[in-house]
Wavefront OBJ file of the C-alpha trace (Angstrom):
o trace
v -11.028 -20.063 18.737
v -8.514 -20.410 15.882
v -5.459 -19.730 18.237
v -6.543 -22.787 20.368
v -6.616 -25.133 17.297
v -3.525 -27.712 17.300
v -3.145 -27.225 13.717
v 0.227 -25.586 13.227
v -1.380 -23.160 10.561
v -3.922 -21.895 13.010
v -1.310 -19.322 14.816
v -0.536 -17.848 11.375
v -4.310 -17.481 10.289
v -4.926 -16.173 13.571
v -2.107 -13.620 13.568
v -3.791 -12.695 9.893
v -7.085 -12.088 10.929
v -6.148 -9.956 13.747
v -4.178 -7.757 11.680
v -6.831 -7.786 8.857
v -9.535 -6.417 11.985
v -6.725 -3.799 13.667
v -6.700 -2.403 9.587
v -10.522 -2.725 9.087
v -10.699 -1.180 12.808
v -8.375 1.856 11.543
v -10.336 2.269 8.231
v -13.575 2.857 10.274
v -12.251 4.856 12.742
v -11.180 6.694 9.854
v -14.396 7.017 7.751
v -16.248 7.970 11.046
v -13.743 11.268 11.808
v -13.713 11.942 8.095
v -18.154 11.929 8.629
v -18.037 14.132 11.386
v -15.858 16.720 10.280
v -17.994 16.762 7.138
v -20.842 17.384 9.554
v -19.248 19.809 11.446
v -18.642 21.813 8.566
l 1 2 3 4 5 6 7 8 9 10 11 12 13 14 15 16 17 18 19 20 21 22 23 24 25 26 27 28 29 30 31 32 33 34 35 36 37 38 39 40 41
């Protein structure tokens, strides 16, 4: 939704958010691995 916007800004804030969810995405990923090994232990 925010890429389709015509405001100019809307690229750029959509660009942002997707990075902000890849890193959010990477920090889970993380904490989840970092859980199981501490399981697996």
């Amino acid at each position: 939704p925010l890429i389709r916007q015509k405001n100019p800004d809307s690229k750029a804030r959509a660009q942002e958010v997707s990075r902000e969810i890849a890193s959010l995405s990477v920090r889970l990923h993380a904490a989840l691995v970092r859980s199981g090994l501490n399981r697996a232990r």
